[in-house]
C-alpha positions as CSV (number, residue, x, y, z in Angstrom):
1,X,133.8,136.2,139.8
2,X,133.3,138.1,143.7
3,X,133.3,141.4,141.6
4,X,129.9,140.9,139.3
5,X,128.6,138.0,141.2
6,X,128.3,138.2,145.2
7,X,127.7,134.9,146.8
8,X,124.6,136.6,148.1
9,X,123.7,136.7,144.3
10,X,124.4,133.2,143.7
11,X,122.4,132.1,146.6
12,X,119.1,134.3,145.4
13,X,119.6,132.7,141.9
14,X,118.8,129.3,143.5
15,X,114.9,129.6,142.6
16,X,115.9,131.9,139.5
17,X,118.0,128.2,138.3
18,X,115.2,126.1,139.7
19,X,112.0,127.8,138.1
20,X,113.8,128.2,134.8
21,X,114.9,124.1,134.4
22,X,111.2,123.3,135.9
23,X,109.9,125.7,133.2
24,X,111.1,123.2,130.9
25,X,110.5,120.3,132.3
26,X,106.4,121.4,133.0
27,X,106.4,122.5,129.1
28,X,107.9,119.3,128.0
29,X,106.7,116.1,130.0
30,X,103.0,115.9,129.3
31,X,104.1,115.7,125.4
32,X,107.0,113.7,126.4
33,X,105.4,111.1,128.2
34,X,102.7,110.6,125.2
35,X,105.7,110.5,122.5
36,X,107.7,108.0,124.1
37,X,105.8,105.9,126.8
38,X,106.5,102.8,124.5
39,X,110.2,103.6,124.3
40,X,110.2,103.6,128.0
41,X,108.7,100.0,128.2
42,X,110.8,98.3,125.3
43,X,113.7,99.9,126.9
44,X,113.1,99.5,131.1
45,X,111.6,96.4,132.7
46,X,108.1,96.1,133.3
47,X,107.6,97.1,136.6
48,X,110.4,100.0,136.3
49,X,108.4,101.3,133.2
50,X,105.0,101.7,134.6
51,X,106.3,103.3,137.7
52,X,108.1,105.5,135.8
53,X,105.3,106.0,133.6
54,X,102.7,106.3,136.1
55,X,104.5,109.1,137.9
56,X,105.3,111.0,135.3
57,X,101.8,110.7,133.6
58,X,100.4,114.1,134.7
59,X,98.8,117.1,132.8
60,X,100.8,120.5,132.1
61,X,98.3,121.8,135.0
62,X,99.2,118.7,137.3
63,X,103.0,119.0,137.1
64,X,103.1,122.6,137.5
65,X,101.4,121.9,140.5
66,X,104.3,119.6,142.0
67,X,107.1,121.9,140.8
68,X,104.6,124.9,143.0
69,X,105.2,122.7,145.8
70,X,108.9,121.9,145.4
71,X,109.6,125.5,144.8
72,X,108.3,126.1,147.9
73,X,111.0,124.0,149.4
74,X,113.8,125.4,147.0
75,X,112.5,129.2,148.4
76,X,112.4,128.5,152.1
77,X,116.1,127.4,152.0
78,X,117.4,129.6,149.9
79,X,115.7,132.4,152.3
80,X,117.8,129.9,155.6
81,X,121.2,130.2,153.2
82,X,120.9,134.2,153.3
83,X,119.9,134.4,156.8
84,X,122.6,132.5,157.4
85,X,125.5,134.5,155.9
86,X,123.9,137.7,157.4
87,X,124.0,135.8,160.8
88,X,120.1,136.5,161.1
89,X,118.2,134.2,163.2
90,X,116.9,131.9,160.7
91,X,120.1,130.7,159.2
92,X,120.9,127.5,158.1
93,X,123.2,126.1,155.2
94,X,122.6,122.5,155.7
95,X,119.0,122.7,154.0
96,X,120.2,124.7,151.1
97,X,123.3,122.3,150.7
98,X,120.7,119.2,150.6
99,X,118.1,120.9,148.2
100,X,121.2,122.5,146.2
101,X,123.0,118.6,146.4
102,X,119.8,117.3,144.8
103,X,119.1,119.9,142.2
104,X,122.7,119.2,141.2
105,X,123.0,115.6,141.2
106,X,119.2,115.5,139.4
107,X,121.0,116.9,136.7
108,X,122.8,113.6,136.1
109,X,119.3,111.7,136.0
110,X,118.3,113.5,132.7
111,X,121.3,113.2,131.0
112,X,121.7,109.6,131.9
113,X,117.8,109.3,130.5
114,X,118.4,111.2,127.5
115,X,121.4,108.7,126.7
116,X,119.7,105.9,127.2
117,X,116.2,106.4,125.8
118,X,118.3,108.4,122.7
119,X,116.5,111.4,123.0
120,X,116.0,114.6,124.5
121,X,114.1,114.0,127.8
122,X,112.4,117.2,129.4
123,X,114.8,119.0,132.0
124,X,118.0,118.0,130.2
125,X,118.9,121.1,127.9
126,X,118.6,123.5,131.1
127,X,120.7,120.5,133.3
128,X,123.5,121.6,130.8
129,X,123.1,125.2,130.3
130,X,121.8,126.1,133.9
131,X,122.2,123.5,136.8
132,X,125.4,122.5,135.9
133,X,127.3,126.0,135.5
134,X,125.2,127.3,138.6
135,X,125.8,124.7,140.7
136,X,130.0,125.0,139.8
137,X,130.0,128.4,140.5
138,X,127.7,128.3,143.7
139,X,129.8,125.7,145.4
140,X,133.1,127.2,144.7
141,X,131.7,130.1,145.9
142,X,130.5,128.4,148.8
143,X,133.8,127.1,149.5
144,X,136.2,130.1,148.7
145,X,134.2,132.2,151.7
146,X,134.7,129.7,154.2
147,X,130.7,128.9,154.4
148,X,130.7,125.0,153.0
149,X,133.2,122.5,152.8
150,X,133.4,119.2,152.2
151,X,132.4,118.0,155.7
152,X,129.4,120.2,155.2
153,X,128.8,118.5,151.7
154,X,129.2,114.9,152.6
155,X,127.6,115.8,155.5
156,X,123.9,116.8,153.9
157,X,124.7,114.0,151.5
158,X,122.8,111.7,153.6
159,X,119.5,113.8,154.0
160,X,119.1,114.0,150.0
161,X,117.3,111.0,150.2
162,X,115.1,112.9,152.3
163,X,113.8,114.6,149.3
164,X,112.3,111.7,147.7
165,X,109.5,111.6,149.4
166,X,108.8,115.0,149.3
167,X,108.8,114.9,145.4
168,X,106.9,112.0,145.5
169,X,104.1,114.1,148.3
170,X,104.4,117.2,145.6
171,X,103.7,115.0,142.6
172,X,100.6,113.2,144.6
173,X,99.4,117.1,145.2
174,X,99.9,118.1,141.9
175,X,97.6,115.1,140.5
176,X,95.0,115.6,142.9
177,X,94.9,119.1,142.9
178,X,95.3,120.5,139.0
């Protein structure tokens, strides 16, 4: 793997892997959403449905305004990742483990949707084809150059929740500002 794909590589594909599943994810929800809101309520409670619903009710325009937002996020760690295997003075892995723990573990939220609502939900073709094989081979990669382990990883584990309110801040932008 080392000889066509440095983990320098790996680490700069992080927004690559990101953009790419978003792309799909902006492309499908709006559609998505108007499709199979009633799905959603016959299949979730109530209150669970319109939450759901009501946060992911936004335009093409809106939600590519969250996903600006998040990238933004995804960018400035993966920029603290390389600085930190070139030892420059911004370095640190810990955010890129917690923003690459969530974009990994994300994956497992649209495949568990798809299953249940019995259909394709927007983001889970790329959480097959991109998040999962990326995130494999960045965190072996990770681990066979002595940069993460799994102190490291259960470490950040804690601060993914952290994220949740930061997607929850993006998607408030994104409906107020698109």
């Amino acid at each position: 793997m080392d000889q066509w794909l440095s983990l320098e590589a790996l680490i700069w594909l992080f927004p690559v892997a990101f953009i790419l599943h978003d792309f799909e994810e902006i492309i499908m929800v709006e559609k998505w959403v108007a499709r199979y809101a009633n799905r959603v309520r016959r299949k979730l409670p109530e209150r669970l449905a319109n939450r759901m619903l009501k946060q992911f009710s936004m335009t093409t325009a809106q939600f590519a305004v969250a996903v600006i937002v998040m990238f933004m996020f995804v960018s400035t760690s993966t920029y603290c990742a390389y600085q930190y295997i070139t030892q420059g003075p911004l370095g640190n892995i810990h955010f890129f483990v917690v923003c690459t723990l969530v974009f990994f573990i994300h994956l497992f939220t649209h495949l568990a949707q798809s299953l249940y609502f019995r259909c394709i939900t927007p983001g889970a073709v790329t959480s097959l084809i991109i998040i999962l094989p990326y995130s494999i081979l960045l965190f072996r990669s990770l681990a066979q150059h002595h940069v993460v382990d799994w102190a490291v990883v259960l470490a950040s584990l804690p601060f993914v929740l952290l994220i949740v309110p930061i997607l929850l801040l993006a998607h408030w932008i994104g409906k107020k500002m698109a």
